[in-house]
DSSP file (Angstrom, degrees, kcal/mol; ACC not computed):
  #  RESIDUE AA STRUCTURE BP1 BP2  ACC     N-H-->O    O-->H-N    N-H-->O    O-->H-N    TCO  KAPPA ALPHA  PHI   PSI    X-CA   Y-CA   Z-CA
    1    1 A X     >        0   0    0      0, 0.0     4,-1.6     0, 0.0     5,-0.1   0.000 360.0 360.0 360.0 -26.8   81.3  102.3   84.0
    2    2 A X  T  4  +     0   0    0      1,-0.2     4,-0.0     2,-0.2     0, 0.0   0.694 360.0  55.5 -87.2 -30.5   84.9  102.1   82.5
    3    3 A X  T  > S+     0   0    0      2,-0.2     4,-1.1     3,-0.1    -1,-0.2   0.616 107.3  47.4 -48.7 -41.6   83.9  105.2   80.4
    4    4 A X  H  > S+     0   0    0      1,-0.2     4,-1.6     2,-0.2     3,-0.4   0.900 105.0  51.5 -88.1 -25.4   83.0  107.2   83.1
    5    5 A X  H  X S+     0   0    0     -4,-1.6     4,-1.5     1,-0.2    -1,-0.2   0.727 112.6  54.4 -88.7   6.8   85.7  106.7   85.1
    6    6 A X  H  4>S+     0   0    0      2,-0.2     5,-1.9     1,-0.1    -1,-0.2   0.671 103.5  56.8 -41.7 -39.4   87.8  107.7   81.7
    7    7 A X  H ><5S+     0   0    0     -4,-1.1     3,-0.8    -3,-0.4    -2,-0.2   0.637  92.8  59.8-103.4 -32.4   86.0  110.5   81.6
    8    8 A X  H 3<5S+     0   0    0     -4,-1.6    -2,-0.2     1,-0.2    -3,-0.1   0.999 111.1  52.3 -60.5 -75.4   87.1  111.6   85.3
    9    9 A X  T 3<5S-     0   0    0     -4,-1.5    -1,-0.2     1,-0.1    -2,-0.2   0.552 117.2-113.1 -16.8 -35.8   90.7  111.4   83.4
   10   10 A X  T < 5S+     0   0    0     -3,-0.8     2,-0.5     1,-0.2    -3,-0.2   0.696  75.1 137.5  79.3  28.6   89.9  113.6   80.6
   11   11 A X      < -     0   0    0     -5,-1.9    -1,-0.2    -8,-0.1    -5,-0.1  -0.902  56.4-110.7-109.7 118.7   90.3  110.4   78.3
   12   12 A X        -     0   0    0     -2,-0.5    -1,-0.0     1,-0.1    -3,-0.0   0.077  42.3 -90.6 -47.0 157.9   87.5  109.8   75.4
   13   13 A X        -     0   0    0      1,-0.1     2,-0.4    -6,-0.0    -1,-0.1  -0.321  35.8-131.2 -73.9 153.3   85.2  107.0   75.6
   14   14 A X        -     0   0    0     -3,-0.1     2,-1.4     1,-0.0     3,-0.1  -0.968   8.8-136.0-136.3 137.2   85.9  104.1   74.4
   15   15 A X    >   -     0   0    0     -2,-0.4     3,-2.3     1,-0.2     4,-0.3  -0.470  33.5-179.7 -91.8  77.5   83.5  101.7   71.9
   16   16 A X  G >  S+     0   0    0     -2,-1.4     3,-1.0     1,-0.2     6,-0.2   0.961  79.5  53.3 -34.9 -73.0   84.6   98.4   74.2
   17   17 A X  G 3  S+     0   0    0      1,-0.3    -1,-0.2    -3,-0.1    93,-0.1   0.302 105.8  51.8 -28.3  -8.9   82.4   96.4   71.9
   18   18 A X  G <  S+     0   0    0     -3,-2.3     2,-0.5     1,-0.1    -1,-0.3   0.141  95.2  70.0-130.7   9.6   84.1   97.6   68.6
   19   19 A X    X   -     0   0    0     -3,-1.0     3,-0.6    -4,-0.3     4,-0.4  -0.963  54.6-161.2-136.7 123.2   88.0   97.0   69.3
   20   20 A X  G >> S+     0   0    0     -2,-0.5     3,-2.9     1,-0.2     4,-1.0   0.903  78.4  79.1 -83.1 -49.6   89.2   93.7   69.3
   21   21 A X  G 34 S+     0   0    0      1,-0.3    -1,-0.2     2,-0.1    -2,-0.0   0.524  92.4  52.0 -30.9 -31.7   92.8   95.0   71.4
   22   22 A X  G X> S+     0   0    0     -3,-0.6     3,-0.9    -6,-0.2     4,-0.7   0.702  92.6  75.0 -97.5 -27.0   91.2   95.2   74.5
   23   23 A X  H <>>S+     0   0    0     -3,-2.9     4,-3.4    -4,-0.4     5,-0.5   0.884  78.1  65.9 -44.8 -59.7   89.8   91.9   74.6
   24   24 A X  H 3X5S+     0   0    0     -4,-1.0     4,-0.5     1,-0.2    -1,-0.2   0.733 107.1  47.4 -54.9  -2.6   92.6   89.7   75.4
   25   25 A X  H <45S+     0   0    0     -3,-0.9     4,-0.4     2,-0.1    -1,-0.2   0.703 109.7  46.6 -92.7 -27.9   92.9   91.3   78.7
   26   26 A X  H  <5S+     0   0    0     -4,-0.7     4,-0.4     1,-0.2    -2,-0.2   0.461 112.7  49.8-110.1  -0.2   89.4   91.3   79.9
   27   27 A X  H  X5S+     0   0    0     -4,-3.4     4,-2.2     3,-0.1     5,-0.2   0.833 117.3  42.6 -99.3 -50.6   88.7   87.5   78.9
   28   28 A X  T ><<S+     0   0    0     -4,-0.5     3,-1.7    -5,-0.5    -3,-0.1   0.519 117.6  48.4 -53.9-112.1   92.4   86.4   80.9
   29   29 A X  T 3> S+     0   0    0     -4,-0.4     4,-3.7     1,-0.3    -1,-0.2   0.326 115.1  41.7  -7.6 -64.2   91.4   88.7   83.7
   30   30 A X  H 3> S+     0   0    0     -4,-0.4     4,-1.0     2,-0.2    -1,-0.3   0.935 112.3  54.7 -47.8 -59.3   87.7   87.2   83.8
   31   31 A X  H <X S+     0   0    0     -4,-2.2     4,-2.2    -3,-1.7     3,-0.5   0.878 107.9  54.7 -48.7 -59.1   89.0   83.6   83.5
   32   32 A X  H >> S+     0   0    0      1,-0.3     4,-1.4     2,-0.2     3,-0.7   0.948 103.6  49.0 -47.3 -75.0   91.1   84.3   86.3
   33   33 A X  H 3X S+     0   0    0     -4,-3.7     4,-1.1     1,-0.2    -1,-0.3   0.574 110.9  52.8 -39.4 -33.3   88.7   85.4   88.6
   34   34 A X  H 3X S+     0   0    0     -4,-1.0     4,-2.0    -3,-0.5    -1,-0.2   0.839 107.7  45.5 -37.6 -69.4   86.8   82.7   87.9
   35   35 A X  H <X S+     0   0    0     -4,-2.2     4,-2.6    -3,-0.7     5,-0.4   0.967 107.8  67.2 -52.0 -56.1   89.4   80.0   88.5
   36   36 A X  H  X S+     0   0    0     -4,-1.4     4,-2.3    -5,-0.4    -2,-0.2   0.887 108.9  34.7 -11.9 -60.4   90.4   82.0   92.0
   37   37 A X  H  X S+     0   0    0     -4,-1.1     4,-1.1    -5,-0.3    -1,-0.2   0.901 115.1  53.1 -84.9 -41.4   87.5   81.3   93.5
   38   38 A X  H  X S+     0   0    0     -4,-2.0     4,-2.1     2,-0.2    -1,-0.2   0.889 115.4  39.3 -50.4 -46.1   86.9   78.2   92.3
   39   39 A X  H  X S+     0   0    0     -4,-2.6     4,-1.1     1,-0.2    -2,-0.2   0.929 109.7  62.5 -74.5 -35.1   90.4   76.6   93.3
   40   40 A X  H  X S+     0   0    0     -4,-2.3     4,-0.6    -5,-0.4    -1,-0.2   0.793 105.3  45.7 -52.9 -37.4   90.2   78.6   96.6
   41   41 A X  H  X S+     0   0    0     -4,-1.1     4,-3.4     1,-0.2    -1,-0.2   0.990 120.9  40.7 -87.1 -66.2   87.0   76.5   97.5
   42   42 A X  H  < S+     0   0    0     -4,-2.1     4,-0.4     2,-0.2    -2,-0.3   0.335 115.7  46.4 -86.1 -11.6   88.9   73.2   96.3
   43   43 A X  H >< S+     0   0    0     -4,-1.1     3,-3.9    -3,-0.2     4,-0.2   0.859 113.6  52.8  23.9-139.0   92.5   73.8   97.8
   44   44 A X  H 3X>S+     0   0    0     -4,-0.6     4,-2.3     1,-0.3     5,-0.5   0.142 106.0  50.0 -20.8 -58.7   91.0   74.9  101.2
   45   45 A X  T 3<5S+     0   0    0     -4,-3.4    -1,-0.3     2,-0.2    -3,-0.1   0.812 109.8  48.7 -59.7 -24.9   89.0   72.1  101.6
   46   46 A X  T <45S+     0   0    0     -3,-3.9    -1,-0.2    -4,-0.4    -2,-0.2   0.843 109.7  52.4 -71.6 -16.0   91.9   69.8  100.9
   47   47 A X  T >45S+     0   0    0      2,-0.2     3,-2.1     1,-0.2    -2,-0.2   0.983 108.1  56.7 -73.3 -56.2   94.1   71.8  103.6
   48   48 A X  T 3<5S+     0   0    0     -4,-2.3    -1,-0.2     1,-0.3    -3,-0.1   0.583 101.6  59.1 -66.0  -9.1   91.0   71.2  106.1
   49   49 A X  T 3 <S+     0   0    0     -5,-0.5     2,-0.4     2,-0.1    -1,-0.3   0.408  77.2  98.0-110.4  11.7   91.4   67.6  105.5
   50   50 A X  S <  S-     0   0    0     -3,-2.1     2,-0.2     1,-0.0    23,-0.0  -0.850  93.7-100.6 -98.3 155.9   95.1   67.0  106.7
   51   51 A X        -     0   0    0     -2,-0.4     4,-0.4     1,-0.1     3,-0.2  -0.468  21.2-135.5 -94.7 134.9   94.9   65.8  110.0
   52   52 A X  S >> S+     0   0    0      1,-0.2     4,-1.6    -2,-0.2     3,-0.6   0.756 100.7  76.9 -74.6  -1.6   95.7   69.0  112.6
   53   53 A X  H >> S+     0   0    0      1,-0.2     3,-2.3     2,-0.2     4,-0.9   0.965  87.8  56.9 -42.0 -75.0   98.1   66.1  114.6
   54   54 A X  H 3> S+     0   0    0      1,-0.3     4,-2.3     2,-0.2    -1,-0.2   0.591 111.4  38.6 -37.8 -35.9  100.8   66.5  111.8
   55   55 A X  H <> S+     0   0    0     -3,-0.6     4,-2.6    -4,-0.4    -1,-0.3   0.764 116.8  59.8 -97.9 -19.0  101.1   70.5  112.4
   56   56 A X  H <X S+     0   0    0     -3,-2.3     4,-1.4    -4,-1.6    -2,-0.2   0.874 108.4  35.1 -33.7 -67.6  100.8   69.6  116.0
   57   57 A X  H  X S+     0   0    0     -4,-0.9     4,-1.1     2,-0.2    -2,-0.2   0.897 118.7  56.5 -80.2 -42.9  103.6   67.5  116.4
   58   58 A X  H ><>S+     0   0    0     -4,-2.3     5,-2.2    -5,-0.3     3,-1.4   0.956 104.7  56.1  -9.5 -70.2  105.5   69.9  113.8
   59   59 A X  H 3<5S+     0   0    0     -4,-2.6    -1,-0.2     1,-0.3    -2,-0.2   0.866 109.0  41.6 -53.4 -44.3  104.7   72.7  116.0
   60   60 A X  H 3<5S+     0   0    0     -4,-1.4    -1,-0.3     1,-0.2    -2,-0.2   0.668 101.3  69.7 -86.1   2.1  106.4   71.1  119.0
   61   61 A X  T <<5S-     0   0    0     -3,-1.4    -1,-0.2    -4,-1.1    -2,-0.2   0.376 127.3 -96.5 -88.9 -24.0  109.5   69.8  116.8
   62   62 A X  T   5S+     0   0    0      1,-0.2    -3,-0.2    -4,-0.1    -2,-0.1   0.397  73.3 158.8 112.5 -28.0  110.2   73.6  116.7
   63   63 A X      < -     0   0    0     -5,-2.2     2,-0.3     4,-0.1    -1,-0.2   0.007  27.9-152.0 -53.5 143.2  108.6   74.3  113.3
   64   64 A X    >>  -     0   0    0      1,-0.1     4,-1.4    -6,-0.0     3,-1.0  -0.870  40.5 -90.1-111.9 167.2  107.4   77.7  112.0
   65   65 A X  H 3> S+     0   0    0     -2,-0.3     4,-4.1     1,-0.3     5,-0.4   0.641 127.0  42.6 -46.3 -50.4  104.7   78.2  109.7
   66   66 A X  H 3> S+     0   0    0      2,-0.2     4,-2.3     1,-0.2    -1,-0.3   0.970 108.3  55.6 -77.5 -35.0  106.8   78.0  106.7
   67   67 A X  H <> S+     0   0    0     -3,-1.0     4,-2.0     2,-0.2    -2,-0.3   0.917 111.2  53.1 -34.7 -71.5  108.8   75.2  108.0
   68   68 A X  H  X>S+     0   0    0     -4,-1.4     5,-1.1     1,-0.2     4,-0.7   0.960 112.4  44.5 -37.1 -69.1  104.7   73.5  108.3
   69   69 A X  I  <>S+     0   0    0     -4,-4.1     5,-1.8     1,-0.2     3,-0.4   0.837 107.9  51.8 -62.5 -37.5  104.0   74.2  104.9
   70   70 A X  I  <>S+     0   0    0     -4,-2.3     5,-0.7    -5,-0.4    -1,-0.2   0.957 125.7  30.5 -45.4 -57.8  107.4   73.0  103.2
   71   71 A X  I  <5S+     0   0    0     -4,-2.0    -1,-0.2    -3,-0.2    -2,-0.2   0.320 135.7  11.3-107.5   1.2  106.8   69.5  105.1
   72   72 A X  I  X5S+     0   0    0     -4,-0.7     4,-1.6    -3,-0.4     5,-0.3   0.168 118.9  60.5-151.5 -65.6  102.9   68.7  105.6
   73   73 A X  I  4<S+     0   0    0     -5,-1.1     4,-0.3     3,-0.1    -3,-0.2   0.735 112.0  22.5 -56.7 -32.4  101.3   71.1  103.6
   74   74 A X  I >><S+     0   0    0     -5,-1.8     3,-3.9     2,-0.2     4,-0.9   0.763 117.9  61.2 -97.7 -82.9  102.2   70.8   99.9
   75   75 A X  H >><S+     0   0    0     -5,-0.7     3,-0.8     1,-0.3     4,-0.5   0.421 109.3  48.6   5.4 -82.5  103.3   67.0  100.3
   76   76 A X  H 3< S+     0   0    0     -4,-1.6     4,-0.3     1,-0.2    -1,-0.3   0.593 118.0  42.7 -32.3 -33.8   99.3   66.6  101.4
   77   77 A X  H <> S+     0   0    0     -3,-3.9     4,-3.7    -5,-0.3     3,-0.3   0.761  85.8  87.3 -97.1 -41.7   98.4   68.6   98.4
   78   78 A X  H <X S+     0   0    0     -4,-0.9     4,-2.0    -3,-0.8     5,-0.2   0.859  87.3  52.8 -45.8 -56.0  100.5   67.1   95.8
   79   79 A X  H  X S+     0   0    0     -4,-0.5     4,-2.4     1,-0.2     5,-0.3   0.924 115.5  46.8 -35.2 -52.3   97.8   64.2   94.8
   80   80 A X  H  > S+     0   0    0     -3,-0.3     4,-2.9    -4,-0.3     5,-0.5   0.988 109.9  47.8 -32.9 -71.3   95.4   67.0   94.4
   81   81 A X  H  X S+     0   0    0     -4,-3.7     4,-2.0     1,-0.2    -1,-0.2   0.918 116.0  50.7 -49.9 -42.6   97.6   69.4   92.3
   82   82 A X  H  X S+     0   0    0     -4,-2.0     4,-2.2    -5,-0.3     3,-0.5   1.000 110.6  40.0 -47.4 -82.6   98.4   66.5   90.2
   83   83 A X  H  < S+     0   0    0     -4,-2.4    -2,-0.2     1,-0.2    -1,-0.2   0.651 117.1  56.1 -59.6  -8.9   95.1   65.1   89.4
   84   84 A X  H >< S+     0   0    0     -4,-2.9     3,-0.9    -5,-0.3    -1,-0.2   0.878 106.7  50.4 -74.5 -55.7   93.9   69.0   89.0
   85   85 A X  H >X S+     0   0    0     -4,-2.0     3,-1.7    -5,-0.5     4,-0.9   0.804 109.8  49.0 -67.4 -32.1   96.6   69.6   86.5
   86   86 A X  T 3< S+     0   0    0     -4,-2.2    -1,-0.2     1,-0.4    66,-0.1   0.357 109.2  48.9-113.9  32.1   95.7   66.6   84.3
   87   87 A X  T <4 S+     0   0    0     -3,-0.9    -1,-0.4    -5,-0.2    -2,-0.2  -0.209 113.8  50.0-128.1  21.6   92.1   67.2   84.1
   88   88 A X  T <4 S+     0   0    0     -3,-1.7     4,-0.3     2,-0.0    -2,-0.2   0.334 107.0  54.7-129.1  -1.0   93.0   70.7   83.1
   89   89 A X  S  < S+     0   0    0     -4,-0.9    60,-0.2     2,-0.2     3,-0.2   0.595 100.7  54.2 -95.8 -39.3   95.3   69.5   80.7
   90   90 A X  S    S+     0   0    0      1,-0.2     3,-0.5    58,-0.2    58,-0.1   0.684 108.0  60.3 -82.0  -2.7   92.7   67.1   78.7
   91   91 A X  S >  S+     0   0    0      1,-0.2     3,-3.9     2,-0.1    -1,-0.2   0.818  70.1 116.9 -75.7 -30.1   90.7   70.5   78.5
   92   92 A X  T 3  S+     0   0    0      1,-0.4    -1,-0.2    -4,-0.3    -2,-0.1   0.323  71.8  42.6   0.1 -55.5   93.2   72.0   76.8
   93   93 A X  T 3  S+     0   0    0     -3,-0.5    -1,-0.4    48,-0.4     2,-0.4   0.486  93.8 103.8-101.6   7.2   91.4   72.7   73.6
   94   94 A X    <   -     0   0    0     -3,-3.9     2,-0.3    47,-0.2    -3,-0.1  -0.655  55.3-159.5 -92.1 144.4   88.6   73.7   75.2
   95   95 A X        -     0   0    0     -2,-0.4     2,-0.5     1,-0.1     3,-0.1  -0.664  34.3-105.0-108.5 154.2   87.6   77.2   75.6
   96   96 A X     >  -     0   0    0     -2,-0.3     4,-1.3     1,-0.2     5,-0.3  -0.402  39.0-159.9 -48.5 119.8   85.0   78.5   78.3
   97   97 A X  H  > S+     0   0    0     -2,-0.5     4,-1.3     1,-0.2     5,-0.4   0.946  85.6  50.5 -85.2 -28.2   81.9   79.1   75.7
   98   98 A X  H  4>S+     0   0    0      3,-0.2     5,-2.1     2,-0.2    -1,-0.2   0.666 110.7  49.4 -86.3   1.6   80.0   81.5   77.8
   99   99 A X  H  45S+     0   0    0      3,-0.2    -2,-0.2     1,-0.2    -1,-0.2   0.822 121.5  33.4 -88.6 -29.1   83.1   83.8   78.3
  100  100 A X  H  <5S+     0   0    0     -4,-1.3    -2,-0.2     3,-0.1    -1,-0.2   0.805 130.7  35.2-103.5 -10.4   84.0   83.9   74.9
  101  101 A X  T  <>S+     0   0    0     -4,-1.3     5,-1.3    -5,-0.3     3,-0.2   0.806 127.7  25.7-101.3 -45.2   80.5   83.8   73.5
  102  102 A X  T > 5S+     0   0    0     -5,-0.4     3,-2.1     1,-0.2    -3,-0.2   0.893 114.1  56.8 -89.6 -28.1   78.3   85.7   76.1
  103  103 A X  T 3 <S+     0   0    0     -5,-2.1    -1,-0.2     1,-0.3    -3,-0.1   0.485 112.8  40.4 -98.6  19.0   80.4   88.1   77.7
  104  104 A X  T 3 5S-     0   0    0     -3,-0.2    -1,-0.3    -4,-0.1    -2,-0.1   0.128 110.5-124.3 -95.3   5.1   81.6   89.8   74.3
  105  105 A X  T < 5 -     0   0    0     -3,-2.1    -3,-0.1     2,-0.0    -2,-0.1   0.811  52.1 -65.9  53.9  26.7   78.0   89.5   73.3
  106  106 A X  S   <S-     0   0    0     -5,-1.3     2,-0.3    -6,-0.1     3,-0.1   0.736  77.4-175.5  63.6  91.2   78.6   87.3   69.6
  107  107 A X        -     0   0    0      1,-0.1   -89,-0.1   -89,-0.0    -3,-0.1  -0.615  26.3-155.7 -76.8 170.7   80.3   90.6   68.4
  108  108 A X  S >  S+     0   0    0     -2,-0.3     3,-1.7     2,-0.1     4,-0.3   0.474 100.1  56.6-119.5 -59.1   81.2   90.1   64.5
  109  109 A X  T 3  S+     0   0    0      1,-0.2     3,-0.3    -3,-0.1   -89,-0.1   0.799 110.8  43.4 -60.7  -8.3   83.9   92.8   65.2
  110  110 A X  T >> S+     0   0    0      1,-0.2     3,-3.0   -93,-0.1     4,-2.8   0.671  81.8  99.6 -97.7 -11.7   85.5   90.5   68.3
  111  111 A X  H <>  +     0   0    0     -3,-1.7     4,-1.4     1,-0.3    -1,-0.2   0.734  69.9  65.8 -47.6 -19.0   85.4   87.4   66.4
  112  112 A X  H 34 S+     0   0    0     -3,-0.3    -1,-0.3    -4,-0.3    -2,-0.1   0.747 119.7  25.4 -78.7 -26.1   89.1   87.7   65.6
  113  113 A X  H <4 S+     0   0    0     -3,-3.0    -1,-0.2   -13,-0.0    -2,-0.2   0.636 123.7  49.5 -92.0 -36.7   89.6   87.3   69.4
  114  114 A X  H  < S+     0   0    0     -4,-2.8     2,-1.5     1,-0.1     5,-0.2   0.477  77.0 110.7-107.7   0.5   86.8   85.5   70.4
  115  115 A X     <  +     0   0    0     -4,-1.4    -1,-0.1    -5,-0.4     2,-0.1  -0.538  37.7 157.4 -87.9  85.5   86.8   82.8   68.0
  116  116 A X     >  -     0   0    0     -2,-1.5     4,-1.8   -20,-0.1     5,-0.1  -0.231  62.2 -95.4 -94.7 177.0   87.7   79.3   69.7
  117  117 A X  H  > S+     0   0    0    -24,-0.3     4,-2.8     1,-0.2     3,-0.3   0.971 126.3  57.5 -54.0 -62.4   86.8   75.8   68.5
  118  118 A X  H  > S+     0   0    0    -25,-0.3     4,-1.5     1,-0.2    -1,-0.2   0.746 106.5  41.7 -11.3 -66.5   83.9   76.3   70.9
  119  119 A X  H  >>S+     0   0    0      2,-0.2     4,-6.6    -5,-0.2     5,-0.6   0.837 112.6  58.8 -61.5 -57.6   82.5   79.2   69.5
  120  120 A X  H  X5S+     0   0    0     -4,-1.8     4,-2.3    -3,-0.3    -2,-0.2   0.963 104.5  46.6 -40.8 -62.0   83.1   77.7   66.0
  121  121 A X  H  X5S+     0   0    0     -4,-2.8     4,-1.8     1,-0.2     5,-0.2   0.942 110.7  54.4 -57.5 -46.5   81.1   74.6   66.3
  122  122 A X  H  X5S+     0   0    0     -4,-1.5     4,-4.1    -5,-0.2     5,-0.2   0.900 112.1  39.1 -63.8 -40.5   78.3   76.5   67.8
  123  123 A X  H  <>S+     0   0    0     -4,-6.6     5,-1.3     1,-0.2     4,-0.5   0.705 112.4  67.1 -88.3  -7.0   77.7   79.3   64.9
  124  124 A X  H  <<S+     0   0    0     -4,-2.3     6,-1.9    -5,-0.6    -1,-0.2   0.918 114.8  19.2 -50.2 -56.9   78.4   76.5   62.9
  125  125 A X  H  X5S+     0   0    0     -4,-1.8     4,-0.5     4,-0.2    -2,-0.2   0.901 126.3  55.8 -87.6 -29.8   75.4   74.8   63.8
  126  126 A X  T  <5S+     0   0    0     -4,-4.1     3,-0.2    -5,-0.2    -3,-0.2   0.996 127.7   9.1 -51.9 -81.3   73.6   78.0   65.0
  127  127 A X  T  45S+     0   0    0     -4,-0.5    -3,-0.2    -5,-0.2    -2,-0.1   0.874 138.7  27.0 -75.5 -35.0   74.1   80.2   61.4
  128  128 A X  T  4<S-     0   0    0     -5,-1.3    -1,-0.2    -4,-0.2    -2,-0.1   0.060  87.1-138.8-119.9  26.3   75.5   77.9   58.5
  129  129 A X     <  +     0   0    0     -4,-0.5    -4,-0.2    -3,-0.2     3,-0.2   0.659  39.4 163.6   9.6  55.9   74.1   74.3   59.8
  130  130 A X    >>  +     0   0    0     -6,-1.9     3,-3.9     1,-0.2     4,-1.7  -0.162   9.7 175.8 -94.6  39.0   77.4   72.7   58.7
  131  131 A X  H 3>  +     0   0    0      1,-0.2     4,-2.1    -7,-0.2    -1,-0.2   0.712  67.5  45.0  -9.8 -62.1   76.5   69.9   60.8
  132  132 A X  H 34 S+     0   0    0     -3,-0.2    -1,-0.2     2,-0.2    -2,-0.1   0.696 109.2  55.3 -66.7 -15.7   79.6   67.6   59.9
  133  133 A X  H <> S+     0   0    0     -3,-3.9     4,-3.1     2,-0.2    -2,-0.2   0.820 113.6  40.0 -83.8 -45.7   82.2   70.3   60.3
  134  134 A X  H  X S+     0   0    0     -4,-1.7     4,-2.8     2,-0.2    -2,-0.2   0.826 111.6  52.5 -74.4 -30.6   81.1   71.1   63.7
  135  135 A X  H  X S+     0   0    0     -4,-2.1     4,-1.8    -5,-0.4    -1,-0.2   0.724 113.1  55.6 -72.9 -16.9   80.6   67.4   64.7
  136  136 A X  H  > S+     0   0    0     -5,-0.2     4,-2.2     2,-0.2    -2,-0.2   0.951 108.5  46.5 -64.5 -53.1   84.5   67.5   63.1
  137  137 A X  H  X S+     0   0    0     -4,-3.1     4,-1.5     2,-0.2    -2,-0.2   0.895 113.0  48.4 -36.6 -76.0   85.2   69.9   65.4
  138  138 A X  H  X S+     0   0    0     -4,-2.8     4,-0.9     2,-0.2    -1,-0.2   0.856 109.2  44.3   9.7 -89.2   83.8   68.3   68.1
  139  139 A X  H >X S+     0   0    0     -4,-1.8     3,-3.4     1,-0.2     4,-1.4   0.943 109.2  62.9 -65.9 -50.6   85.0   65.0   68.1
  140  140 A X  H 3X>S+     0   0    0     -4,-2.2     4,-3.3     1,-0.3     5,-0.5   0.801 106.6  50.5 -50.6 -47.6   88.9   66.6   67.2
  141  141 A X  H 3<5S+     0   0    0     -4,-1.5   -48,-0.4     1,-0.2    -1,-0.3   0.651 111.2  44.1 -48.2 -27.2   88.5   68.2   70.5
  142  142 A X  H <X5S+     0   0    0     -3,-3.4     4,-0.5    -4,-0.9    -2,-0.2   0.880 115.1  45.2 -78.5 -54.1   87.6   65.1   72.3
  143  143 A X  H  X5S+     0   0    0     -4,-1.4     4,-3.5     2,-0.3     5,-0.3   0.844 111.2  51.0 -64.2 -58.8   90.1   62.7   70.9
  144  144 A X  H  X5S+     0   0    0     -4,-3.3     4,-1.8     1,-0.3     5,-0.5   0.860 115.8  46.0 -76.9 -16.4   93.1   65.1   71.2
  145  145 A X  H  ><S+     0   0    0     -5,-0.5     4,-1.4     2,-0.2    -2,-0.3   0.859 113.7  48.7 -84.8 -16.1   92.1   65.6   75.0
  146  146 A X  H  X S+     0   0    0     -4,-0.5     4,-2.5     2,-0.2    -2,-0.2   0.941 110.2  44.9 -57.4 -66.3   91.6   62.2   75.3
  147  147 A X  H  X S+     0   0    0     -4,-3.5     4,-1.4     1,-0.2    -2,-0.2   0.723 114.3  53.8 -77.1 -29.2   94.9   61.3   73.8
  148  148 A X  H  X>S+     0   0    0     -4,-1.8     4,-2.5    -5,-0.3     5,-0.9   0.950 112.8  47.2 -67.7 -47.5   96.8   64.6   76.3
  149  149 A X  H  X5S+     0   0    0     -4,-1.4     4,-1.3    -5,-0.5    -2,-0.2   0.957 112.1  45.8 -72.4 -22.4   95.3   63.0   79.4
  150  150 A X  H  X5S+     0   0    0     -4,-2.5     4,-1.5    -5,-0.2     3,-0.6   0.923 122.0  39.0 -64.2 -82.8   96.4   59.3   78.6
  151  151 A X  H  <5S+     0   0    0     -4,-1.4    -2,-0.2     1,-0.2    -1,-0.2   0.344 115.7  50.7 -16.6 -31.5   99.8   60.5   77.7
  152  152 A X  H >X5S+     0   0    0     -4,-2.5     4,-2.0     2,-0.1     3,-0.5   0.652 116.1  46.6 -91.0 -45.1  100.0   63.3   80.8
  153  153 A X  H 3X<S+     0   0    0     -4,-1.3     4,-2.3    -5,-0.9    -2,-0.2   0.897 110.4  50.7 -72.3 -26.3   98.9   60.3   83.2
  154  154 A X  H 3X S+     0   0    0     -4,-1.5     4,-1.9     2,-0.2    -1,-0.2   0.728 110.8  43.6 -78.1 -20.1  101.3   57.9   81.8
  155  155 A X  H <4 S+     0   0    0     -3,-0.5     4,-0.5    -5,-0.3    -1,-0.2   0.698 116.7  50.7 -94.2 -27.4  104.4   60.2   82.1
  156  156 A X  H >X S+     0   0    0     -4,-2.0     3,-3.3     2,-0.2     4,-2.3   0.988 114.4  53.0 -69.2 -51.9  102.6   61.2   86.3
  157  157 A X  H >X S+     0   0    0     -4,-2.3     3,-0.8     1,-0.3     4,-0.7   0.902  98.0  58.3 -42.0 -80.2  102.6   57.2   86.3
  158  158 A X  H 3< S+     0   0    0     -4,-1.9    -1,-0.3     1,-0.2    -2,-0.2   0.588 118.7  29.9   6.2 -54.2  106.2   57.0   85.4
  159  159 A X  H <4 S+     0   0    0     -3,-3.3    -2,-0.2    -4,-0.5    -1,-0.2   0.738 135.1   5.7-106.3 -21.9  107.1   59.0   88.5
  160  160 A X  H X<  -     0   0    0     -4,-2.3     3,-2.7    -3,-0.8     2,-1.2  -0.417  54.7-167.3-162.7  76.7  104.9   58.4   90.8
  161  161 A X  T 3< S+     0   0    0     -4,-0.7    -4,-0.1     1,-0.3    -3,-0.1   0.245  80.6  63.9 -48.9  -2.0  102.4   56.0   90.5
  162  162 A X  T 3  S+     0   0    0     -2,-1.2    -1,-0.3    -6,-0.1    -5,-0.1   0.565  99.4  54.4-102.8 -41.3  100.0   57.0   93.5
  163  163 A X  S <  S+     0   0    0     -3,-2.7    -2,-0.2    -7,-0.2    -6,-0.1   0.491  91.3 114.3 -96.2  12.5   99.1   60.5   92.2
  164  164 A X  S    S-     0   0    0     -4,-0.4   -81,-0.1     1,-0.2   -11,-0.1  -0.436  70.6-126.4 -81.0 178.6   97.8   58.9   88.5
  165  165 A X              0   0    0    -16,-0.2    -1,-0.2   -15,-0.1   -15,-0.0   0.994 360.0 360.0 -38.0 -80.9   94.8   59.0   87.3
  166  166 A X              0   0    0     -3,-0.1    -2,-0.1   -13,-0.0   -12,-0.0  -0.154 360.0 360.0-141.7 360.0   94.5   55.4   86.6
């Protein structure tokens, strides 16, 4: 589709599958959409769960809208955004596996791009059964997320002890 509307341009088609250059754009881009829609869901629903009194009594205090959000709305959010951030934070070295594995279609020529710890472990076990390298792999992933979300929660603790984890 991306060809044809190239071609409307008067610009040659172009072998998506075969150029590594273009990639790093169209996996952020995907990953965003992804996250969009996903946070939108979880953000809305906490915003539908502050109680509509607070923008109520706001409202009659004289507030406008931005005035609301400054003072009820992010407060109310902040546990969220916190406990969001540090479960996206023990993920850290983990990559989506079907964005970098299915949606370049295992390319050999993207691997230079597409080649996460994820990825690794799997053609690990998939092509060269290097069972212990990939369980290395693994576990490294586990451990250093482990070790980010104890460390990220202790430093949230530190400031504000209500939004940790634990």
């Amino acid at each position: 589709m991306l060809n044809q509307i190239l071609g409307w341009f008067g610009v040659d088609p172009i072998q998506w599958y075969s150029e590594a250059k273009y990639w790093p754009i169209f996996l952020t881009l995907i990953s965003l959409w992804k996250a969009i829609g996903y946070n939108s869901v979880v953000y809305l629903a906490a915003i539908m769960g502050i109680d509509k009194s607070l923008y109520e009594a706001a409202m009659i205090d004289g507030a406008n809208k931005w005035q609301q959000i400054k003072a009820i709305t992010l407060p109310m959010l902040k546990p969220l955004m916190t406990i969001l951030t540090l479960l996206a934070i023990g993920k850290i070295f983990y990559a989506d596996f079907g964005l970098f594995y299915q949606v370049p279609r295992d390319s050999g020529t993207l691997y230079s791009v597409t080649n996460v710890i994820d990825t690794y472990v799997y053609r690990g076990l998939k092509t060269t059964g290097e069972i212990g390298m990939s369980t290395a792999a693994g576990l490294y992933q586990s451990v250093v997320g482990f070790i980010l979300v104890m460390v990220s929660n202790y430093i949230v603790r530190k400031y504000d002890r209500d939004n940790a984890l634990f």
